[in-house]
C-alpha positions as CSV (number, residue, x, y, z in Angstrom):
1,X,5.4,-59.6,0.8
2,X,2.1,-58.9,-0.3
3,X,1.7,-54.8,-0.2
4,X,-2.4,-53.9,1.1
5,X,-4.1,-52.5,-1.8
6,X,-5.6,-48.6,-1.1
7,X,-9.4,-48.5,-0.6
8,X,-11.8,-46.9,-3.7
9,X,-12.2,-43.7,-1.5
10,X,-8.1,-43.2,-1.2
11,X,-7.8,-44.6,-5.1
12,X,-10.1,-41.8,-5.7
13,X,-8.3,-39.2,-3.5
14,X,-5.6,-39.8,-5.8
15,X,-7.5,-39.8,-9.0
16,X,-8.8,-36.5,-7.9
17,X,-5.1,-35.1,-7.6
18,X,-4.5,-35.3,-11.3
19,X,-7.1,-32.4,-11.8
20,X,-5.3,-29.9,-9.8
21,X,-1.9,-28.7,-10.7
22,X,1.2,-30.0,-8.5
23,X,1.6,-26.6,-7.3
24,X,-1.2,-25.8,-5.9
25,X,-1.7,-29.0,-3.8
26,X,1.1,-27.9,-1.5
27,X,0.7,-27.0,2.0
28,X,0.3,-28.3,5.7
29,X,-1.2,-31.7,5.8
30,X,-3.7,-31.9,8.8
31,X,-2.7,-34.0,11.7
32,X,1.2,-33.8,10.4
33,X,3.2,-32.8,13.1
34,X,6.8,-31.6,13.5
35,X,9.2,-30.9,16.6
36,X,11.7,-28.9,15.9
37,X,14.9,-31.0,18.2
38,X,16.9,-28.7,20.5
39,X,20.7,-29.0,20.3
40,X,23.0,-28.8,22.8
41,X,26.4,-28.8,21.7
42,X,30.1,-28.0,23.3
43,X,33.5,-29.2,22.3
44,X,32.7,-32.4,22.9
45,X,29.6,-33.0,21.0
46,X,26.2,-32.8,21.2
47,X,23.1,-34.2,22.9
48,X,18.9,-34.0,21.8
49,X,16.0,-35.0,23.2
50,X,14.0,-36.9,20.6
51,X,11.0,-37.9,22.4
52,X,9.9,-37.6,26.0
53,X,6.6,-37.7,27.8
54,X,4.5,-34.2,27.4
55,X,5.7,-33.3,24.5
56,X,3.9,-31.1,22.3
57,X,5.1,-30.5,18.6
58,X,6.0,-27.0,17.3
59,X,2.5,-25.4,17.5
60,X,1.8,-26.3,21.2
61,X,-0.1,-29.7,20.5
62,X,0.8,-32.8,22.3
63,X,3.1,-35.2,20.2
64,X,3.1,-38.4,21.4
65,X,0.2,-40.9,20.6
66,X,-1.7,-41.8,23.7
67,X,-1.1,-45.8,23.1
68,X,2.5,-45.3,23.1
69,X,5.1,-47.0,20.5
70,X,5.2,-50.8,19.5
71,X,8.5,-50.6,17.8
72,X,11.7,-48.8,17.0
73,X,13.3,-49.1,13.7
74,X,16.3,-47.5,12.0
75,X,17.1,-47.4,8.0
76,X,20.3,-46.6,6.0
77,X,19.5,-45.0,2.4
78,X,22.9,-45.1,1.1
79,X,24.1,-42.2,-1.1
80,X,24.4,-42.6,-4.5
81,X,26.0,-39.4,-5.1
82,X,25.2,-37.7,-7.9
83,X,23.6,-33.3,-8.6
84,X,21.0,-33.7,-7.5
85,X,21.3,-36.8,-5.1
86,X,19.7,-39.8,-6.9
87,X,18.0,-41.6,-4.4
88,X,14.4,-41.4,-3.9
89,X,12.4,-44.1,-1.3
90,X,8.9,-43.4,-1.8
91,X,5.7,-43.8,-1.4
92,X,4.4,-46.0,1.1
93,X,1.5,-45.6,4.0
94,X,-0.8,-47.5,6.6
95,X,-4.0,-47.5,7.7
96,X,-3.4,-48.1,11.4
97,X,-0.2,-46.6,12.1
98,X,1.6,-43.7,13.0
99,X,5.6,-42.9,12.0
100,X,7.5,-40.7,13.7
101,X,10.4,-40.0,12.0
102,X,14.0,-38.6,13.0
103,X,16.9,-38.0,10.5
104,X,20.0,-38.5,12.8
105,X,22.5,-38.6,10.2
106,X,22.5,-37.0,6.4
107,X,19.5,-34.8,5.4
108,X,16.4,-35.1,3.1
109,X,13.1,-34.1,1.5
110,X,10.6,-35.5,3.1
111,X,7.4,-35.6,0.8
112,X,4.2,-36.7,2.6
113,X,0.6,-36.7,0.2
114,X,-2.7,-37.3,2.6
115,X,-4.8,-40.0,1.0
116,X,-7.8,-39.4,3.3
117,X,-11.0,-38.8,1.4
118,X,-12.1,-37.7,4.8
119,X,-9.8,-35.0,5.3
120,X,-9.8,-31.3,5.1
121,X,-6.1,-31.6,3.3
122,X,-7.4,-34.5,1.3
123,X,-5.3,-34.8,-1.8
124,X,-2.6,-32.1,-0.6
125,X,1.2,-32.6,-0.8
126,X,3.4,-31.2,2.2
127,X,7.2,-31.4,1.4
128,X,9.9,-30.7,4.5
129,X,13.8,-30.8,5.1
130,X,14.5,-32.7,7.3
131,X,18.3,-33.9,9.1
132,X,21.3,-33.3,10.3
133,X,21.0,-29.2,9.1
134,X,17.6,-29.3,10.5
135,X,16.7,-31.5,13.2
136,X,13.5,-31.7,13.8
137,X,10.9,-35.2,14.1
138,X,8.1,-35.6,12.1
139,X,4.9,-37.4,13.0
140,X,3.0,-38.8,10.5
141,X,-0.8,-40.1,10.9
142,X,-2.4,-43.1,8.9
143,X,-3.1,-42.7,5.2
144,X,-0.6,-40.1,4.5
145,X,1.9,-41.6,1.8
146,X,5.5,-40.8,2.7
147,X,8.9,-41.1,1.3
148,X,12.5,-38.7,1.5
149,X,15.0,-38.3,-1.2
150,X,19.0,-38.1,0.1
151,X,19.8,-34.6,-0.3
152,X,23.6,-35.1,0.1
153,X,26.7,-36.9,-0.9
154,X,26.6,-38.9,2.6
155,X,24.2,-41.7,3.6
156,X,21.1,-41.6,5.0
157,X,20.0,-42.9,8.8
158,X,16.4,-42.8,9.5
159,X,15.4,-44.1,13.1
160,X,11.6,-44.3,13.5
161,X,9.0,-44.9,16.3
162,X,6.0,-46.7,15.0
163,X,2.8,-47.4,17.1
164,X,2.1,-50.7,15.6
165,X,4.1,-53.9,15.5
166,X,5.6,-55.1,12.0
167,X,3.2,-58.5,11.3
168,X,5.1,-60.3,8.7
169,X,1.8,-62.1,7.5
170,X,-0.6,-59.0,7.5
171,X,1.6,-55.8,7.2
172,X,-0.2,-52.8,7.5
173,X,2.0,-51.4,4.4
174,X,1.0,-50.0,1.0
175,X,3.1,-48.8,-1.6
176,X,2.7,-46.3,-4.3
177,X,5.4,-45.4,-7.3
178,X,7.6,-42.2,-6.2
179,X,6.8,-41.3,-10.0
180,X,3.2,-42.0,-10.1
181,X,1.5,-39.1,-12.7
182,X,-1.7,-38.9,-9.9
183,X,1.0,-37.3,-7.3
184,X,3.0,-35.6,-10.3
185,X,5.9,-34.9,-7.9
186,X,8.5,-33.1,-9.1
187,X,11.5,-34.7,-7.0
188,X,14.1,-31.9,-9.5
189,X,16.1,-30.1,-7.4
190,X,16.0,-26.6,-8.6
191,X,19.2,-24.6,-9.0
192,X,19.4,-20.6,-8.5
């Protein structure tokens, strides 16, 4: 599969990353959105909501895109074990599409950068946790490079809502190196 290549104006969103420590580049990535999921739980088990129409995300704004969902995927990351946990799937974006992202099983950092030179987070990097411990979806709007890393000894299940259709021939999927010096991630996990 042939990945799309990013545009000069996202290359040079990245570029521009490099001249500002990784540290200061974190915080809330504009048009993210996150709803945290309600549990209810007994002896027997427990039942969520993950989406339903009229939604709104944890700051009162509506969640759901207005066009609706093309297709629902799941992923299994298997763990690799390992302190920290090894296994890092990232970065990859669109430019049409939107992810919404639940972590039904397992638990993760999820590390999202916004490649939009048009942006008022342009160049920022917003890092959540994300699972089992903390249930919660996670929207994520065009141009903003995502990945996770497995933050436990269990696999990984990632079901997702996309609002475009996979197209085999023209897939609206870009890829960028988890270890690429532009984003300068530090995917360490720190021990206190």
């Amino acid at each position: 599969m042939a990945w799309q290549a990013l545009s000069a104006d996202a290359e040079s969103v990245l570029n521009s990353m490099r001249t500002v420590p990784p540290g200061e580049r974190q915080g809330r990535i504009e048009g993210v959105m996150v709803k945290t999921l309600q549990v209810h739980a007994d002896q027997r088990g427990y039942f969520l909501e993950q989406l339903r129409r009229g939604d709104v995300d944890d700051e009162g704004r509506p969640f759901l895109p207005e066009h609706g969902f093309a297709q629902m995927s799941r992923s299994l990351a298997y763990a690799r074990g390992g302190n920290p946990p090894e296994l890092i799937k990232a970065f990859h974006w669109h430019r049409r599409q939107w992810d919404y992202w639940d972590i039904v099983k397992g638990n993760a950092r999820v590390v999202l950068v916004d490649l939009r030179p048009d942006s008022a987070s342009a160049g920022r990097t917003q890092v959540l946790v994300a699972g089992q411990n903390s249930p919660k979806m996670i929207a994520i709007p065009p141009l903003v490079a995502h990945g996770y890393q497995v933050l436990d000894l269990q696999d990984l299940l990632l079901c997702y809502y996309v609002t475009e259709a996979y197209n085999r021939d023209q897939p609206d999927e870009g890829r960028i190196p988890w270890n690429d010096p532009r984003i300068g991630f530090d995917w360490s996990i720190e021990n206190i």
